[in-house]
C-alpha positions in Angstrom: -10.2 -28.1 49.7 -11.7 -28.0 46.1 -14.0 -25.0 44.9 -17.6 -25.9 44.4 -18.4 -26.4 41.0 -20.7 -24.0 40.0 -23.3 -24.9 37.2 -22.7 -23.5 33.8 -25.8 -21.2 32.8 -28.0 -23.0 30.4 -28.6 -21.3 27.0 -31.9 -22.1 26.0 -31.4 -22.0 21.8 -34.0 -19.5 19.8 -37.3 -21.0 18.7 -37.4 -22.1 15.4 -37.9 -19.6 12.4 -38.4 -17.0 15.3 -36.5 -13.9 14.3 -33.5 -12.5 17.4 -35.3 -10.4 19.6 -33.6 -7.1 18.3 -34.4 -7.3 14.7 -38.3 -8.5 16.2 -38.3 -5.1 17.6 -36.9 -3.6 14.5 -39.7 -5.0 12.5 -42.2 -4.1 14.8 -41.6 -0.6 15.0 -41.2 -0.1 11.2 -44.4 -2.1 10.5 -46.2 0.1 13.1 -45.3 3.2 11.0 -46.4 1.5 7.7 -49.9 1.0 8.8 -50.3 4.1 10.3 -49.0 5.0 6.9 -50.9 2.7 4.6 -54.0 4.0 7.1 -54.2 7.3 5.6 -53.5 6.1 1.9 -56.8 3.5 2.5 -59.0 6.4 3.7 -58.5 7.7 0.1 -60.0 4.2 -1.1 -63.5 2.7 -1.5 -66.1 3.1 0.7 -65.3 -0.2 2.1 -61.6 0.1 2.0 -61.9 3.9 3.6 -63.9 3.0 6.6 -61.7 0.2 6.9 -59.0 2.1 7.5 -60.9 5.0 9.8 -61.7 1.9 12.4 -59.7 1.2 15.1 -60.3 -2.7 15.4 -57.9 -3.2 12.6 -54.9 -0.9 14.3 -55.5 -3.4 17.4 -55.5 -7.1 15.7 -52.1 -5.3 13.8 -50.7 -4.3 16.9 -51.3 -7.6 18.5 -50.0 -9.3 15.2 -46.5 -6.8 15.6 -46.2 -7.4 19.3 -46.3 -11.0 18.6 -43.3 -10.9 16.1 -40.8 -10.0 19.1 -42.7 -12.8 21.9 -41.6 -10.4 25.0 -42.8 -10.8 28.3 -45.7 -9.5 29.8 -44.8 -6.0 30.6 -42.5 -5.8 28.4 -45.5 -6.6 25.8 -47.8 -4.0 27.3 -45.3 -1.4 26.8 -44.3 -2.1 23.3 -48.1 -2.7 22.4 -48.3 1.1 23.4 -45.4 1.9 21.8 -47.0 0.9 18.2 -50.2 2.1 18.7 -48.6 5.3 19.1 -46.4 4.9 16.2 -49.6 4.1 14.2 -50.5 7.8 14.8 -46.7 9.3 13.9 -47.2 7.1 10.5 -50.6 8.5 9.6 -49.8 11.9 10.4 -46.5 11.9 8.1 -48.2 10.5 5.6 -50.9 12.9 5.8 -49.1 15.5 5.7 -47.2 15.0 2.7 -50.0 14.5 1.2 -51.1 17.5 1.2 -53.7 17.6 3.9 -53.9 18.9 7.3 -53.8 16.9 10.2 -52.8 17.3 14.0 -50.9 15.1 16.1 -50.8 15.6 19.8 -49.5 13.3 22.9 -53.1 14.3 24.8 -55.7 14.3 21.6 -58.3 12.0 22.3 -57.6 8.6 20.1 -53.4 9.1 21.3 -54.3 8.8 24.8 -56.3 6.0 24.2 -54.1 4.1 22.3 -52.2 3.5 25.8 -55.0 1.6 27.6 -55.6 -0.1 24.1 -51.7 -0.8 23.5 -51.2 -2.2 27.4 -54.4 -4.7 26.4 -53.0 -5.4 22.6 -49.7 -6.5 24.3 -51.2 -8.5 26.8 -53.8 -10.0 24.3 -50.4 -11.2 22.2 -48.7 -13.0 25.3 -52.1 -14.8 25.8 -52.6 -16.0 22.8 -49.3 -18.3 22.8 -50.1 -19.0 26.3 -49.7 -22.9 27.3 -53.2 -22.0 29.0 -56.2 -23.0 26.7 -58.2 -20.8 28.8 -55.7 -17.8 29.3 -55.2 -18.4 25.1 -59.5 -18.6 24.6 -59.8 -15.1 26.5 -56.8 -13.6 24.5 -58.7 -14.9 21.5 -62.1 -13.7 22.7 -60.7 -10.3 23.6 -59.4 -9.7 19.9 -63.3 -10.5 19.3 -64.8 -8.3 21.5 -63.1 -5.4 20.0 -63.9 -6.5 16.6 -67.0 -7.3 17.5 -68.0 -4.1 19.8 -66.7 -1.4 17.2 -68.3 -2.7 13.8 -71.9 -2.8 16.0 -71.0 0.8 17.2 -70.5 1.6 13.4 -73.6 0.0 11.9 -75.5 2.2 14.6 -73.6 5.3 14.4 -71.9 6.5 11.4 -73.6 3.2 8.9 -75.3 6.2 6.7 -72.3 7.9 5.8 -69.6 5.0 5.7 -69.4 1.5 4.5 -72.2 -0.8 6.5 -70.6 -4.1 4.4 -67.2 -3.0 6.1 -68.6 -2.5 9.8 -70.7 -5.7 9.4 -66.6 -7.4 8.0 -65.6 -6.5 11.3 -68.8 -7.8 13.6 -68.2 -11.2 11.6 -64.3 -11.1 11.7 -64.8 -11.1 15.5 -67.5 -13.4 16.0 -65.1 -15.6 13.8 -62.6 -15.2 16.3 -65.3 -16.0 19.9 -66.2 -19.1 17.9 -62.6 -20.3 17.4 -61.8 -19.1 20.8 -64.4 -21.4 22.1 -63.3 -24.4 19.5 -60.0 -24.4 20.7 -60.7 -23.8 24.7 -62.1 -27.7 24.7 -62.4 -27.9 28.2 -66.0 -26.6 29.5 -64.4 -24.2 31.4 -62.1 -23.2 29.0 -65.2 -22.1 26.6 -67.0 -20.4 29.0 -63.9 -17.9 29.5 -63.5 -17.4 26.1 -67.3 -16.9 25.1 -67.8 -14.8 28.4 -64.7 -12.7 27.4 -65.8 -12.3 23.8 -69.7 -11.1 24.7 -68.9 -9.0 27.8 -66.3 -7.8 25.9 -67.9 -6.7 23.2 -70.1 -5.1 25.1 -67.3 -2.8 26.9 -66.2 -2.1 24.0 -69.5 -0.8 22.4 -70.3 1.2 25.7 -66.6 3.2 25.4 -67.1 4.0 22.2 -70.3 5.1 22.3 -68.6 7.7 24.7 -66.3 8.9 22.7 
């Protein structure tokens, strides 16, 4: 009696122009530490550019944007999301530091510990965004919004007299950019709603937790 044939595993080929998953990571992790990095050299800038580079929306979108080089799976996104919002902060402390000025970095100060929740939503905000769902893509895209969105209104009403207003009202424009194309691209009625409904409730999450902290 013959063996049963088993099937040969199927080797799905690389996506084209997508760089192997190993040197994705690689990229990630090193681009992580250059924005921390290039954050810190930015808060010596302009107005605009220095409050800029004190927000947090922009650490998000470039987290997203890294997480996005490698393509990993869901959890596996979270955690690496996490991973270089925290290596955000090791960049802008070393950088920092040799320049000259003082600085603290600690695994419970208050913006490390919540670059976890916002890392875990970063990563998953990257797998939505290539999701084959329009609607799963329009809240990904709405979410990036909503942070946008939610921080530059919480700096126009906060900290506006002592930092750049053009810059905060950049970001509330950058992210209602993003809602709108959100909702563009969801095309089915449904699909609009989500994203709209995730960019405004959103947004306004995001202004309440940072009016907290």
């Amino acid at each position: 009696m013959e063996a049963p044939v088993l099937p040969r595993r199927v080797v799905v080929p690389p996506r084209s122009g997508a760089l192997p998953r190993p040197a994705g990571v690689v990229v990630a992790l090193a681009g992580a530490l250059l924005v921390g990095m290039l954050t810190s050299i930015g808060q010596s800038g302009s107005a605009f550019v220095a409050t800029l580079s004190n927000a947090a929306g922009p650490w998000f979108v470039a987290a997203v944007l890294l997480v996005l080089v490698v393509r990993p799976g869901a959890r596996w996104a979270a955690a690496l999301g996490v991973v270089c919002l925290e290596l955000m902060h090791v960049g802008y402390w070393a950088a920092t530091v040799l320049a000259g000025r003082p600085d603290a970095l600690s695994p419970f100060g208050t913006w490390e510990l919540l670059g976890v929740p916002a890392g875990v939503l970063a990563g998953l905000v990257a797998v939505g965004v290539v999701s084959r769902d329009r609607r799963v893509r329009g809240a990904a895209a709405g979410v990036v919004g909503a942070v946008l969105v939610g921080e530059g209104i919480r700096g126009l009403l906060v900290v506006a007299a002592t930092t750049s207003s053009t810059a905060w009202t950049s970001e509330v424009v950058g992210g209602v950019l993003c809602v709108v194309a959100a909702v563009v691209a969801g095309r089915s009625p449904i699909g609009r709603v989500v994203a709209l409904g995730t960019g405004v409730v959103g947004a306004a999450g995001v202004l309440g937790a940072l009016l907290v902290v």
